[in-house]
PDB file of N, CA, C and O in Angstrom:
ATOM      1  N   UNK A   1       3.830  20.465  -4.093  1.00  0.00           N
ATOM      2  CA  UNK A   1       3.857  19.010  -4.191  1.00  0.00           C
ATOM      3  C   UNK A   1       2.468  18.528  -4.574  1.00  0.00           C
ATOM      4  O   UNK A   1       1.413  18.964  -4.112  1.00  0.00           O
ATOM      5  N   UNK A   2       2.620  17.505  -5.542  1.00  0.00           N
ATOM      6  CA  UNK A   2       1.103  17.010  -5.647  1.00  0.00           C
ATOM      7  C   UNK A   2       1.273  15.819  -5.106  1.00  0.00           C
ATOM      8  O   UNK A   2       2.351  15.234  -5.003  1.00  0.00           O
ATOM      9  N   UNK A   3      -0.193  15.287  -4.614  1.00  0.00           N
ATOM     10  CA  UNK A   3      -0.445  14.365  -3.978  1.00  0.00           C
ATOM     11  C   UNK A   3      -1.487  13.564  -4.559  1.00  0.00           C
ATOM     12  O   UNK A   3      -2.462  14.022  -5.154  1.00  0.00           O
ATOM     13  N   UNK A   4      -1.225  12.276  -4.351  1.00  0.00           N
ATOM     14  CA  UNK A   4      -2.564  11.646  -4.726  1.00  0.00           C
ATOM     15  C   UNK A   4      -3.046  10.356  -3.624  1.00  0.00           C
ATOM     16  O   UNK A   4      -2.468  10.369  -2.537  1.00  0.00           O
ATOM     17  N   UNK A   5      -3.907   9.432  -3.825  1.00  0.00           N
ATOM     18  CA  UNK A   5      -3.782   8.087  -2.926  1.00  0.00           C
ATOM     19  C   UNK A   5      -4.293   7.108  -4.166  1.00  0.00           C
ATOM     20  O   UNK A   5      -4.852   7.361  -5.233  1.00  0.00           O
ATOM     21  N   UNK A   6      -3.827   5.817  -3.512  1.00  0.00           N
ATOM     22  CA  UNK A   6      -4.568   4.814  -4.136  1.00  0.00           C
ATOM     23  C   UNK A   6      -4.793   4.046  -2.959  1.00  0.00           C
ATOM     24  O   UNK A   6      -4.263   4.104  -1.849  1.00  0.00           O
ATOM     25  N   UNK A   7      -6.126   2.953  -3.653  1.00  0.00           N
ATOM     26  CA  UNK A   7      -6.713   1.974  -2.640  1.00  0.00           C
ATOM     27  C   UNK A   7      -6.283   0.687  -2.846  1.00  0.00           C
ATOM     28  O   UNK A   7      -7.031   0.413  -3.785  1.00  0.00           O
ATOM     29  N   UNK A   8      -5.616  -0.336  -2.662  1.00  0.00           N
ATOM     30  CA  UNK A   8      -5.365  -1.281  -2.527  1.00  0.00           C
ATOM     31  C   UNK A   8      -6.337  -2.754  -1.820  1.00  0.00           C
ATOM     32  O   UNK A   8      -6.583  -2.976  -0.634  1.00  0.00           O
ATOM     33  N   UNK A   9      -6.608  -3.320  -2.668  1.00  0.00           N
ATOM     34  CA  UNK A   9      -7.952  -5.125  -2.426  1.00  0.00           C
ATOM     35  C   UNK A   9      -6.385  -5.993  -2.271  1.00  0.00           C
ATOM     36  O   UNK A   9      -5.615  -6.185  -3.212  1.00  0.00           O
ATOM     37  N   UNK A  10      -6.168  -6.433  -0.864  1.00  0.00           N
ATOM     38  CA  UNK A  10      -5.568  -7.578  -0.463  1.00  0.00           C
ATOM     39  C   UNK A  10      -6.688  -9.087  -0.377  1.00  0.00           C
ATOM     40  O   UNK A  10      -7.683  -9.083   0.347  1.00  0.00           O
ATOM     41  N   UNK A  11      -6.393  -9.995  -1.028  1.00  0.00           N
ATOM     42  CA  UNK A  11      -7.383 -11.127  -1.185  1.00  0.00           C
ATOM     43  C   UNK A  11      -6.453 -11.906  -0.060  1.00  0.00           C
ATOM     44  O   UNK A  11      -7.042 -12.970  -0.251  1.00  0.00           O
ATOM     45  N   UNK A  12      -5.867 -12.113   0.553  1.00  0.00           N
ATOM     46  CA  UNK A  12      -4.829 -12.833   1.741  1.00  0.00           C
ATOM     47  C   UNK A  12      -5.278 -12.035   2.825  1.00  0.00           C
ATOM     48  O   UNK A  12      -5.243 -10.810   2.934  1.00  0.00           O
ATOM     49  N   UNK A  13      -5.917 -13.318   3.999  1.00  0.00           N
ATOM     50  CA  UNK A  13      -5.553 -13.046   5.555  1.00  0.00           C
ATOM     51  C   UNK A  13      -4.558 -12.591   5.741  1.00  0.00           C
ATOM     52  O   UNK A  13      -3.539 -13.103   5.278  1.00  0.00           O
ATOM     53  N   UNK A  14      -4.532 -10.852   6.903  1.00  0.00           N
ATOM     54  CA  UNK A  14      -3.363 -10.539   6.756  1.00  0.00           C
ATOM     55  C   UNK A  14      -3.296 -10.248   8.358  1.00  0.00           C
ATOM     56  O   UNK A  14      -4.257  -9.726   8.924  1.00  0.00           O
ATOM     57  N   UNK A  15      -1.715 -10.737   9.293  1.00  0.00           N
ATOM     58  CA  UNK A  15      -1.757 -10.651  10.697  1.00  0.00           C
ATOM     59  C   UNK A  15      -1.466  -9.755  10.598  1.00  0.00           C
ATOM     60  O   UNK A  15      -1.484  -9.024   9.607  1.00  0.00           O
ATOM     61  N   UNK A  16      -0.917  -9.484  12.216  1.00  0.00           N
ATOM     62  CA  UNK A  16      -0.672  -7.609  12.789  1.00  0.00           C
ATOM     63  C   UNK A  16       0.952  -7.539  12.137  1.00  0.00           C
ATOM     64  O   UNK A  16       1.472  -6.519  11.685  1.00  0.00           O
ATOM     65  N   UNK A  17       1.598  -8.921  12.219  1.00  0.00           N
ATOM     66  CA  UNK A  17       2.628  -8.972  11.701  1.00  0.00           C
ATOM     67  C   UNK A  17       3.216  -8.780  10.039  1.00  0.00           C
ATOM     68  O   UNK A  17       4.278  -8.410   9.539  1.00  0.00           O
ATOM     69  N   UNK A  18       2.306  -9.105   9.684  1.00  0.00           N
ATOM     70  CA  UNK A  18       2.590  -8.682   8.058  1.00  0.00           C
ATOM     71  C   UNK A  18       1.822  -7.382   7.841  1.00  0.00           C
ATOM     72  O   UNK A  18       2.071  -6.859   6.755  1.00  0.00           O
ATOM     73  N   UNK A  19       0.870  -6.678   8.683  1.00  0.00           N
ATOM     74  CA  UNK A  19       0.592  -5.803   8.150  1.00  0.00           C
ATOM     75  C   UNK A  19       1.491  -4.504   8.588  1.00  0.00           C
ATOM     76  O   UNK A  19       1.509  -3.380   8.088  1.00  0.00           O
ATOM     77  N   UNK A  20       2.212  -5.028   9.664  1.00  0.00           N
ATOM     78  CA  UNK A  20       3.400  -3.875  10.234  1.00  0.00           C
ATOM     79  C   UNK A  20       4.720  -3.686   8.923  1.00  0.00           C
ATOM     80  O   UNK A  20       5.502  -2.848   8.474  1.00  0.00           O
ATOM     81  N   UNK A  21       4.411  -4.695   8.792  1.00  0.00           N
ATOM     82  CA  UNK A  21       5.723  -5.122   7.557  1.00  0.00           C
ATOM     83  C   UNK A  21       5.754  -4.803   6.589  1.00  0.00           C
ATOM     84  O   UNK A  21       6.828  -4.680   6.001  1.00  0.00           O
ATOM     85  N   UNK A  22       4.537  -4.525   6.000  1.00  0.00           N
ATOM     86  CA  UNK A  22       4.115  -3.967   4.962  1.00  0.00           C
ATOM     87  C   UNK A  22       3.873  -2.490   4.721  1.00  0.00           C
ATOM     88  O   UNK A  22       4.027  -1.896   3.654  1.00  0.00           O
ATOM     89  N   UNK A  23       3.403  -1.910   6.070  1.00  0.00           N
ATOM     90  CA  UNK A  23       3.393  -0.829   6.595  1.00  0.00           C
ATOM     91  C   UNK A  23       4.811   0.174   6.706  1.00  0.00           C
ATOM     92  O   UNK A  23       4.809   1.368   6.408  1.00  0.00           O
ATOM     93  N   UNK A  24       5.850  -0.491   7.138  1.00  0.00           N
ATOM     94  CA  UNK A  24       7.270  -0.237   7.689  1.00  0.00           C
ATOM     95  C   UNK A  24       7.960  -0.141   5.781  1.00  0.00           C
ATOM     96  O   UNK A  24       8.650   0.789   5.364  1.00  0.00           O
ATOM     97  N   UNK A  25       7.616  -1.082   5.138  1.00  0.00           N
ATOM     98  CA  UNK A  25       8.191  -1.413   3.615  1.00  0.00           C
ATOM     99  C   UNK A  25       7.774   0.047   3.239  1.00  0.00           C
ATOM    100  O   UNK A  25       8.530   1.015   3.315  1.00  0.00           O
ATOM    101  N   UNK A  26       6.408   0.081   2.802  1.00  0.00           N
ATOM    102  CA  UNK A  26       5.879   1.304   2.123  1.00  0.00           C
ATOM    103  C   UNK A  26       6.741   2.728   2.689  1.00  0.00           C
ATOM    104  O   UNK A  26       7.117   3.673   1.995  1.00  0.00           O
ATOM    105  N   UNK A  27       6.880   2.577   3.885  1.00  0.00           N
ATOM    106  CA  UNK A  27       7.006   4.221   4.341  1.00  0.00           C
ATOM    107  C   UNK A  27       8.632   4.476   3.453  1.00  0.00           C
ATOM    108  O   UNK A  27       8.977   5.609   3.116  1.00  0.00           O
ATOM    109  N   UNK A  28       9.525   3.195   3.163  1.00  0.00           N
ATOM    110  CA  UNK A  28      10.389   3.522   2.717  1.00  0.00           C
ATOM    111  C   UNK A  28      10.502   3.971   1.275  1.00  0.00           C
ATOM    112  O   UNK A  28      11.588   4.497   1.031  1.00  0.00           O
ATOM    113  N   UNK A  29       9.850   3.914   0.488  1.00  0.00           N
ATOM    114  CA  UNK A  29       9.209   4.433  -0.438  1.00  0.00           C
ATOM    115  C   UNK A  29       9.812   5.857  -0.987  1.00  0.00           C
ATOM    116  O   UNK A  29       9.474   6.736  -0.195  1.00  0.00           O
ATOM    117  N   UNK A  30      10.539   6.355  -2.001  1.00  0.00           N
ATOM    118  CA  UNK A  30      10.527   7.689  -1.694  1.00  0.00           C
ATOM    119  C   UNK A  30       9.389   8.357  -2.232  1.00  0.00           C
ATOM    120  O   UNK A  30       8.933   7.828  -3.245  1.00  0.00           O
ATOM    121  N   UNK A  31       8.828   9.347  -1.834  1.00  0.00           N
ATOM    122  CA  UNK A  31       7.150   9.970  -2.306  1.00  0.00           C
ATOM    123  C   UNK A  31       5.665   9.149  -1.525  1.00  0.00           C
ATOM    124  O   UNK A  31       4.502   9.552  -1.546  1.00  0.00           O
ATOM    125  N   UNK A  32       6.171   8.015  -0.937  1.00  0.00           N
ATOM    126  CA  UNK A  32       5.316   7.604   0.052  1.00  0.00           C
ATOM    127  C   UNK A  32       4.587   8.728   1.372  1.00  0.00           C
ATOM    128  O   UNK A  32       5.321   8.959   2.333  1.00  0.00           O
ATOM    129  N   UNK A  33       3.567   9.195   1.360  1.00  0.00           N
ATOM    130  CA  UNK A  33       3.517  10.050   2.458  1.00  0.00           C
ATOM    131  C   UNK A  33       3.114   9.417   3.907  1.00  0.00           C
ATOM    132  O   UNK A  33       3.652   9.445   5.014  1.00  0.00           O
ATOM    133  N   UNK A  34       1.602   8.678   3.254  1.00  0.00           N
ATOM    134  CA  UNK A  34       1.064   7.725   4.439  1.00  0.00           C
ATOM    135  C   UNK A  34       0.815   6.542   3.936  1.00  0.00           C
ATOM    136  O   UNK A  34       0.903   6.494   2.709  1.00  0.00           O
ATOM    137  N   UNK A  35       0.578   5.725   4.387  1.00  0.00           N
ATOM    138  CA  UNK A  35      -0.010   3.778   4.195  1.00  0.00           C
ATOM    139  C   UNK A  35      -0.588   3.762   5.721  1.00  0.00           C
ATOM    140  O   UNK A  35      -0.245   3.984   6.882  1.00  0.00           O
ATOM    141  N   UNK A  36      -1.972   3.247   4.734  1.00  0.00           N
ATOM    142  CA  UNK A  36      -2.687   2.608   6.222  1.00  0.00           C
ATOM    143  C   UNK A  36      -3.446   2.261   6.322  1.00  0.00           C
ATOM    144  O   UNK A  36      -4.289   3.141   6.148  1.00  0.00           O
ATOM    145  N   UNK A  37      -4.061   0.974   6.628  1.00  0.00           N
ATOM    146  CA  UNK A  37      -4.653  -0.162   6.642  1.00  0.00           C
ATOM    147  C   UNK A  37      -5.709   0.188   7.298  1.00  0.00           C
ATOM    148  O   UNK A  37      -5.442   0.575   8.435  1.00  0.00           O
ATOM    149  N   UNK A  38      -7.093   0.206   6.953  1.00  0.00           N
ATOM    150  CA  UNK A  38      -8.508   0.401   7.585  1.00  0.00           C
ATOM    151  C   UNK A  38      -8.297  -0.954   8.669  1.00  0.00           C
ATOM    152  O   UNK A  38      -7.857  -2.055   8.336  1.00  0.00           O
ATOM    153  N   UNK A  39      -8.661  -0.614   9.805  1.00  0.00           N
ATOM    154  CA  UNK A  39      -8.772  -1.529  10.990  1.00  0.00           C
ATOM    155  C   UNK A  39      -9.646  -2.445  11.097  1.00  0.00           C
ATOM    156  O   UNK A  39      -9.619  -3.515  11.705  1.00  0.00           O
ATOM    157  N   UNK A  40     -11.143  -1.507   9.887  1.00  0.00           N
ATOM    158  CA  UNK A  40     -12.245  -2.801  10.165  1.00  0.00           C
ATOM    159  C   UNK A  40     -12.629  -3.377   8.697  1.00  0.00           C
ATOM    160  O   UNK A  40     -13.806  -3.642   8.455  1.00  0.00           O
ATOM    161  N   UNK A  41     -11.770  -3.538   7.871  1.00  0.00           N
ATOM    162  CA  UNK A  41     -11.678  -3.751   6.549  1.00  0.00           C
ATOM    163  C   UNK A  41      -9.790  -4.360   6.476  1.00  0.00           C
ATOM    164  O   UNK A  41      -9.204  -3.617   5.688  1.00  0.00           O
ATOM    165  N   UNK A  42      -8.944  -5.296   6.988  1.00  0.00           N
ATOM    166  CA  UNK A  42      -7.969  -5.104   7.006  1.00  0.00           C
ATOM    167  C   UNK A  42      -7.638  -5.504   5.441  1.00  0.00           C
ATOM    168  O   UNK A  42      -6.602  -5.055   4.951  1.00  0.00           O
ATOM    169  N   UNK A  43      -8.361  -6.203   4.782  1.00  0.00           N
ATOM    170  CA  UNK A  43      -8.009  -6.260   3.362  1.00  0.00           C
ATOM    171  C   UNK A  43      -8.145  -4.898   2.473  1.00  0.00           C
ATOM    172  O   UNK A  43      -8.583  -4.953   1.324  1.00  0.00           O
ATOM    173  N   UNK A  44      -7.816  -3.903   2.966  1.00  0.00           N
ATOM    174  CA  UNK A  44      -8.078  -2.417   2.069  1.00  0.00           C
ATOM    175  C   UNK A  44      -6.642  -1.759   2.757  1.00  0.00           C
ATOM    176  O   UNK A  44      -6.397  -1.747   3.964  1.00  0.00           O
ATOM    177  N   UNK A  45      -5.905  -1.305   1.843  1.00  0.00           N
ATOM    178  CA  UNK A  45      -4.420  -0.694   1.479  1.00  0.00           C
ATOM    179  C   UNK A  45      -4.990   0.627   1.048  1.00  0.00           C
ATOM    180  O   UNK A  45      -5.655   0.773   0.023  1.00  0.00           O
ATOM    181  N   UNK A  46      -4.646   1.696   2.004  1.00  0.00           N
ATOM    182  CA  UNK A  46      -4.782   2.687   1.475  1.00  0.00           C
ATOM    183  C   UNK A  46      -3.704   3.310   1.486  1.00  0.00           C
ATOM    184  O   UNK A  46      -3.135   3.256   2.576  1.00  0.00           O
ATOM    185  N   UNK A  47      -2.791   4.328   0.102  1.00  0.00           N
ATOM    186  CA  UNK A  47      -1.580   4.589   0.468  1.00  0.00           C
ATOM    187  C   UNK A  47      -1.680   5.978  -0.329  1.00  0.00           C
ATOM    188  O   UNK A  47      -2.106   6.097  -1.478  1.00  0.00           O
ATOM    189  N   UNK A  48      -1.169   7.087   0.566  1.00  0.00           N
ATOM    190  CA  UNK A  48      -1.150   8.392  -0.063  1.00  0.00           C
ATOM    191  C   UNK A  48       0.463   8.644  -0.122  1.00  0.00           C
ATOM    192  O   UNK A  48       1.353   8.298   0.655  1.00  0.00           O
ATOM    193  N   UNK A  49       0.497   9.440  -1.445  1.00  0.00           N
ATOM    194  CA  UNK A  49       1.448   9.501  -2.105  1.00  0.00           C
ATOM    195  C   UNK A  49       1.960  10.610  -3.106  1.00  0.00           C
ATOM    196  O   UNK A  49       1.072  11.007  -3.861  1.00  0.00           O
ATOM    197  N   UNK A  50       3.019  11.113  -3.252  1.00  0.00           N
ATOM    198  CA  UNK A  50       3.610  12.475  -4.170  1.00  0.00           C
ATOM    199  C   UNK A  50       3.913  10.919  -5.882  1.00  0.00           C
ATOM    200  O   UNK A  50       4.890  10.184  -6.023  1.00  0.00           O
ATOM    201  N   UNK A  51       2.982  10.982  -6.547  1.00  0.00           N
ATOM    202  CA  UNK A  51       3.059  10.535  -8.338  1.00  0.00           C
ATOM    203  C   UNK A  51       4.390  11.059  -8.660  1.00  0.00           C
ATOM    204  O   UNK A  51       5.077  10.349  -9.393  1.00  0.00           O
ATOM    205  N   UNK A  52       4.989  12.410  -8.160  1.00  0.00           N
ATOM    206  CA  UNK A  52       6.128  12.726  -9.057  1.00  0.00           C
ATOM    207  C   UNK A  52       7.350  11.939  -8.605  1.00  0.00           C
ATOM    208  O   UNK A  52       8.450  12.052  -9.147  1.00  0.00           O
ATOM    209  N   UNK A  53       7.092  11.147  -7.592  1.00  0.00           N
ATOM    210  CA  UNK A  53       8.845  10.657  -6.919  1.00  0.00           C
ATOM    211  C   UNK A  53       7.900   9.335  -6.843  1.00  0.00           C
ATOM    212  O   UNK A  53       8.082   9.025  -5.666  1.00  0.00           O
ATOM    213  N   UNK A  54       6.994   8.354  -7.371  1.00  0.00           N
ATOM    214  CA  UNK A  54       6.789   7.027  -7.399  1.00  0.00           C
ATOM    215  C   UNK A  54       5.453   6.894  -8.163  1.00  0.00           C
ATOM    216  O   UNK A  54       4.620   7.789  -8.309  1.00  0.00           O
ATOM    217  N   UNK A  55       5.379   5.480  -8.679  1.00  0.00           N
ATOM    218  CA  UNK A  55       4.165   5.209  -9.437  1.00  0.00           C
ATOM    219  C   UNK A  55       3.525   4.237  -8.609  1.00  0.00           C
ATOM    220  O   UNK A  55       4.059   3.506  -7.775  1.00  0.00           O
ATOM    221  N   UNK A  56       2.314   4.308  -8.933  1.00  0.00           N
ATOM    222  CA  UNK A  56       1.039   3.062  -8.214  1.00  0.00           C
ATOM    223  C   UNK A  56       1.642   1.749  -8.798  1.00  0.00           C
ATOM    224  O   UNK A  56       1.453   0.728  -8.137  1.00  0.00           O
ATOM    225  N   UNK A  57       2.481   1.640 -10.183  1.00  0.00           N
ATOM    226  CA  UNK A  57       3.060  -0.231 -10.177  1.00  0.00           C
ATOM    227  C   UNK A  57       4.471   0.018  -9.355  1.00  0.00           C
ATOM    228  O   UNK A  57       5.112  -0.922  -9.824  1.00  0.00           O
ATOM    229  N   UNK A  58       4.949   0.362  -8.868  1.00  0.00           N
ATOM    230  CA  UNK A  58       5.752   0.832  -7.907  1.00  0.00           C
ATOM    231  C   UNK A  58       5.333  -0.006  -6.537  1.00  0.00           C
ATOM    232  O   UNK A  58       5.907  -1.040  -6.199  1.00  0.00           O
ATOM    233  N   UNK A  59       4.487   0.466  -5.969  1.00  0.00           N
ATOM    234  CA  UNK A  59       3.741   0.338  -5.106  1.00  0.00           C
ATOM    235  C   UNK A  59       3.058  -1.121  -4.648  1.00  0.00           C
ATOM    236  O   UNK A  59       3.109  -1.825  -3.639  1.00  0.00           O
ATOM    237  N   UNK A  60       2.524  -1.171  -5.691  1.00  0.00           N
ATOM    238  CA  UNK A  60       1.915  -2.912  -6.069  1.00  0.00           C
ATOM    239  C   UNK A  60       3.056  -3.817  -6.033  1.00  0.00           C
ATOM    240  O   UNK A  60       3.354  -4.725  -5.257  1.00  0.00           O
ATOM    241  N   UNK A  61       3.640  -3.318  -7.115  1.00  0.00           N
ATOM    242  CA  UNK A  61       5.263  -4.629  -6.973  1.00  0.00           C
ATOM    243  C   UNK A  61       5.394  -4.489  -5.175  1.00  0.00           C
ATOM    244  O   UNK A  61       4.916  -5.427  -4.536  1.00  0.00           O
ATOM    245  N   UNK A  62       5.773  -3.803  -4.714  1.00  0.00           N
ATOM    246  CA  UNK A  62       6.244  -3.958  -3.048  1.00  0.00           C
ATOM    247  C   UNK A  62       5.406  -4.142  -2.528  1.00  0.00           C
ATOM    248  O   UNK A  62       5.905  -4.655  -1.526  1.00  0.00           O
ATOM    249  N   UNK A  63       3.973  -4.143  -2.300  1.00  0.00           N
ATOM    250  CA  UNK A  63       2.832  -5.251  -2.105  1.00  0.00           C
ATOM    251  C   UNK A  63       3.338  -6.021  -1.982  1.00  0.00           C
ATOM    252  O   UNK A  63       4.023  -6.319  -1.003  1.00  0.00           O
ATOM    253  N   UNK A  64       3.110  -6.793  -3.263  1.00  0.00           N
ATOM    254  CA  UNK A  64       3.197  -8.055  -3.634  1.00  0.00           C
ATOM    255  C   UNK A  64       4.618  -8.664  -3.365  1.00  0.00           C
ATOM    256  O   UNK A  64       4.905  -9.814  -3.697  1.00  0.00           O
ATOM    257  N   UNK A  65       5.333  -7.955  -2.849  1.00  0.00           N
ATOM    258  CA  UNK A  65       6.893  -8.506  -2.929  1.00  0.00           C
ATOM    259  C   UNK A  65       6.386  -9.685  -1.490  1.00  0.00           C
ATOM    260  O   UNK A  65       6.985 -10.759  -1.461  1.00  0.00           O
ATOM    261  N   UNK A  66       5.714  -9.515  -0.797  1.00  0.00           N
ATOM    262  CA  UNK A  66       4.890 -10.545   0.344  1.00  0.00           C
ATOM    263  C   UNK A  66       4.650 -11.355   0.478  1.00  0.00           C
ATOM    264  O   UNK A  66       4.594 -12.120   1.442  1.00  0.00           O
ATOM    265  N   UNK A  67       4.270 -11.404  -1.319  1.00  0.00           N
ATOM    266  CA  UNK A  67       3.470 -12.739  -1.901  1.00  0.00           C
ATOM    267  C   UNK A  67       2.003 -13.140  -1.418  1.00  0.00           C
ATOM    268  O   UNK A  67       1.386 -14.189  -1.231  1.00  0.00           O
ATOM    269  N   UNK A  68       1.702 -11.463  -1.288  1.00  0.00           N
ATOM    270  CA  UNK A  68       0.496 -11.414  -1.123  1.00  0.00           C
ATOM    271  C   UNK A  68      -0.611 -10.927  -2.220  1.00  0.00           C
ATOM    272  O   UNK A  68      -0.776  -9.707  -2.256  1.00  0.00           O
ATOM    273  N   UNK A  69      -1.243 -11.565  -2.949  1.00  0.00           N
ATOM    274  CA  UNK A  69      -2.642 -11.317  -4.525  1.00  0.00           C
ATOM    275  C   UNK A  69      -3.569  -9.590  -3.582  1.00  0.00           C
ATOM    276  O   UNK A  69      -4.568  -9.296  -2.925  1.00  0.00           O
ATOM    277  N   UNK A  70      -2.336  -8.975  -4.170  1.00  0.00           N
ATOM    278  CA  UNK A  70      -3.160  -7.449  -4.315  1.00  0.00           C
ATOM    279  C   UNK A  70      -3.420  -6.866  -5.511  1.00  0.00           C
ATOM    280  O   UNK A  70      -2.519  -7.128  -6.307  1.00  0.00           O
ATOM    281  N   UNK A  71      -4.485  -6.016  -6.086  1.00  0.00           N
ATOM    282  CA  UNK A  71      -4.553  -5.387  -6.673  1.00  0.00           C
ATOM    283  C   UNK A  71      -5.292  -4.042  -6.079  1.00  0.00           C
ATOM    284  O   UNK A  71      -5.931  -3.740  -5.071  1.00  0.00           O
ATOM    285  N   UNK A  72      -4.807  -3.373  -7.356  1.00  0.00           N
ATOM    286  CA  UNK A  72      -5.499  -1.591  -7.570  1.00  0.00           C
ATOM    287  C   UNK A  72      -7.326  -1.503  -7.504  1.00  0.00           C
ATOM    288  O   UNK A  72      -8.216  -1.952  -8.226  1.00  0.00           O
ATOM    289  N   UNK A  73      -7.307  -0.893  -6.570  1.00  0.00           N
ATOM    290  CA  UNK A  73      -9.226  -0.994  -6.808  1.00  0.00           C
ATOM    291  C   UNK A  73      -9.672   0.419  -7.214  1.00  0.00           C
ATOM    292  O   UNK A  73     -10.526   0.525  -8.093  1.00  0.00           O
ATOM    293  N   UNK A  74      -9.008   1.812  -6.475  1.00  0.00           N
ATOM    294  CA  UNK A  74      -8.927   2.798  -7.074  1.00  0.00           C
ATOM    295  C   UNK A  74      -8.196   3.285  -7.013  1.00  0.00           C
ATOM    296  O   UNK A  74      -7.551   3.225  -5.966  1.00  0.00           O
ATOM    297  N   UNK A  75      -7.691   4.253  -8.254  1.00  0.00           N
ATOM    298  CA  UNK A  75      -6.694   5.344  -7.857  1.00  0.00           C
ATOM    299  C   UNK A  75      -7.027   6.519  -8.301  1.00  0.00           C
ATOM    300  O   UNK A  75      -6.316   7.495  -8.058  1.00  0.00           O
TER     301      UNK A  75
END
């Protein structure tokens, strides 16, 4: 299996509640491995992932499905 991650810049205050939600969304993902939100940076999305069963605009769209202004900072 290959693996990769990307980093995710949330520009939106985000509570414990949307970030569970967002958290809970991703894992459903198929090729999602981990998602997880730096505790002292909560605007940073970090999400590791198998490329062959999902793409990083994959990923972003269900971000953003929140209606929360994320983008890709690295991948």
């Amino acid at each position: 299996m290959h693996t990769a991650s990307i980093l995710f810049y949330i520009k939106d205050s985000l509570d414990d509640i949307t970030i569970k939600m967002v958290d809970e969304k991703l894992r459903t993902v198929p090729g999602v491995i981990a998602p997880w939100f730096n505790p002292e940076r909560d605007h940073l999305l970090f999400v590791y992932f198998n490329p062959e069963k999902t793409r990083a605009s994959v990923l972003l769209n269900k971000v953003r499905k929140f209606g929360l202004d994320a983008k890709i900072i690295d991948f």
